[in-house]
C-alpha positions, 0 to 999 in steps of 0.5 A: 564189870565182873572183871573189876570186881574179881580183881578188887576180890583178888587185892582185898584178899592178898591184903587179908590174908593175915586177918583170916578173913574173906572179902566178904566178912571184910567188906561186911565188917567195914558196913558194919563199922561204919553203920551201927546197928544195921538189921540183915536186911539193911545190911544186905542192901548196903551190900547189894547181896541176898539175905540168906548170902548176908545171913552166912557172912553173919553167922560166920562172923558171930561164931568168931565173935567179931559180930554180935547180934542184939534184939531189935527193940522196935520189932521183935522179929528182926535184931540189929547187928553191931561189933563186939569189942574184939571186932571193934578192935579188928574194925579199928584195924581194917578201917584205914585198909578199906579206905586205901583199897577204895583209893586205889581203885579210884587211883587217878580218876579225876573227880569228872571220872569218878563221877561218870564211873559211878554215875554210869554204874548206878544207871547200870544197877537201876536198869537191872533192878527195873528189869528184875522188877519187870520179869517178877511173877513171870518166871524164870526167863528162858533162853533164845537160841539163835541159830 
């Protein structure tokens, strides 16, 4: 999986080059597009990373003005992410380029394909999450050696 994942980023990144963006921001303006008004938490999870990683992505994407941030109205605490007018315009671009790296990654999956992949990576993300669920408060987990 690891290996699939670094060869999606090495793609994404070569197709990238000319927006001068990372993987990372990209990936994130696509959820951003496609969500509107998403919190950082909701946006994280969206994006299966940690708060403060989806945090710098943010701010990243802030100081080049393609994000904007916006106070939540129901919960002053938290604010809501959504494009500017130059990242919706930038979004408008790299939409069309998020839906041909994700066809090329399912290529010539059959649909029974695609839904044994994508069921089995979603038994395989559940199972962690339970494991992490599991190990909280124990601390960190420490290693056996086996000679």
């Amino acid at each position: 999986m690891v290996t699939v994942r670094k060869r999606i980023k090495q793609v994404t990144s070569a197709l990238l080059r000319e927006e001068g963006l990372s993987p990372q921001q990209f990936w994130t303006m696509v959820v951003i597009a496609r969500n509107n008004d998403l919190s950082l938490r909701e946006l994280a999870a969206r994006r299966r990373m940690d708060e403060p990683t989806a945090c710098r992505v943010v701010n990243t994407l802030v100081r080049r003005r393609l994000v904007r941030r916006s106070p939540d109205p129901a919960d002053r605490r938290r604010s809501r992410l959504m494009l500017t007018p130059s990242g919706g315009e930038k979004a408008a671009r790299l939409l069309p380029l998020a839906e041909t790296i994700l066809a090329a990654v399912e290529g010539s999956l059959t649909p029974a394909e695609r839904y044994a992949v994508v069921s089995g990576l979603r038994k395989v993300i559940a199972n962690l999450d339970q494991f992490e669920k599991s190990q909280a408060g124990r601390g960190s987990p420490t290693a056996e050696v086996v000679p």
